[in-house]
C-alpha positions in Angstrom: 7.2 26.3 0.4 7.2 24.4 3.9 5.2 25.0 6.4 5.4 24.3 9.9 3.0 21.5 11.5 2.0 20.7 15.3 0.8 17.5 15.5 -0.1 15.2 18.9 1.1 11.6 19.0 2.1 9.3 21.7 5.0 9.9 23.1 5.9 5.8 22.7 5.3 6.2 18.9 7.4 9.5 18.6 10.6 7.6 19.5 10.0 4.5 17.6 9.2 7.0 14.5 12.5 8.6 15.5 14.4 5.8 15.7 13.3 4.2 12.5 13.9 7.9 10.7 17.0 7.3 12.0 18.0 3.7 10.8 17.0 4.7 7.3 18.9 7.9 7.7 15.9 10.1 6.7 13.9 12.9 8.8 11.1 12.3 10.6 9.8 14.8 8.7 11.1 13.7 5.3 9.1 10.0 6.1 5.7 11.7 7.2 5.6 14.4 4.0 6.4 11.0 1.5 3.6 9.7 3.2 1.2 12.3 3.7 1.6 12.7 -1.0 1.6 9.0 -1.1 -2.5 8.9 0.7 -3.4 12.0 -0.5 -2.4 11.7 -4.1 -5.5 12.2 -6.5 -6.2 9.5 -8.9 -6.9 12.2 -11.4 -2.9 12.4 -10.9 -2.3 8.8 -11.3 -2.4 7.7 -14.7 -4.4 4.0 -14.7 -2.3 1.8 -16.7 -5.2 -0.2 -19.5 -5.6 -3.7 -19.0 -5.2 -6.2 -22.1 -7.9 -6.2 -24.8 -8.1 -10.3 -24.2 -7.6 -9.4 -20.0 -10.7 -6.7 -20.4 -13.3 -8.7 -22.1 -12.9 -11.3 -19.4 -13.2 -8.7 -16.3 -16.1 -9.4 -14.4 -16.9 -12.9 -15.9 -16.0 -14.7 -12.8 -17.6 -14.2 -9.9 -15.5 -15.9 -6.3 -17.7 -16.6 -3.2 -17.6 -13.8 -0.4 -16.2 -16.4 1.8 -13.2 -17.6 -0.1 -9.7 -16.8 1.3 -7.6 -16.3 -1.6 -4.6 -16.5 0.0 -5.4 -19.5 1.4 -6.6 -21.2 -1.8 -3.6 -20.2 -4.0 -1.2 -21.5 -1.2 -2.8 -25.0 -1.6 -3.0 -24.8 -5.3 0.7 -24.1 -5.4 1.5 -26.7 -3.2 -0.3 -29.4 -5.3 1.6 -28.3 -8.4 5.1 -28.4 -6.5 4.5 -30.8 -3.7 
């Protein structure tokens, strides 16, 4: 059953939602309901896919610093296996 809903956006982001609705040939409303499930799905709902036997006895064994940047660190890892 649908329901009407009133919201109150900026006007600037209203046409730039339109436009994209529009570009993927989609509703407005279509694109905010798909999103509105998507962030208020339950995980109850989601079934959590189990990790690896061998994957789950090493889970928490490593422990990185707060301060390292992942993305940075696999970046120069991959370019001193392919560089």
């Amino acid at each position: 059953m649908n329901t009407k809903l009133t919201l109150t956006i900026e006007k600037d982001i209203i046409e730039r939602a339109k436009n994209y609705a529009k570009e993927k040939n989609r509703s407005l409303s279509d694109i905010i309901e798909n999103y509105l499930k998507i962030i208020t799905k339950e995980e109850s709902n989601s079934k959590k896919q189990k990790l690896n036997l061998a994957v789950e006895s090493l889970k928490g064994s490593f422990k990185m610093p707060k301060n390292m940047d992942y993305k940075k660190e696999l970046g120069n890892r991959l370019e001193k296996k392919y560089l």
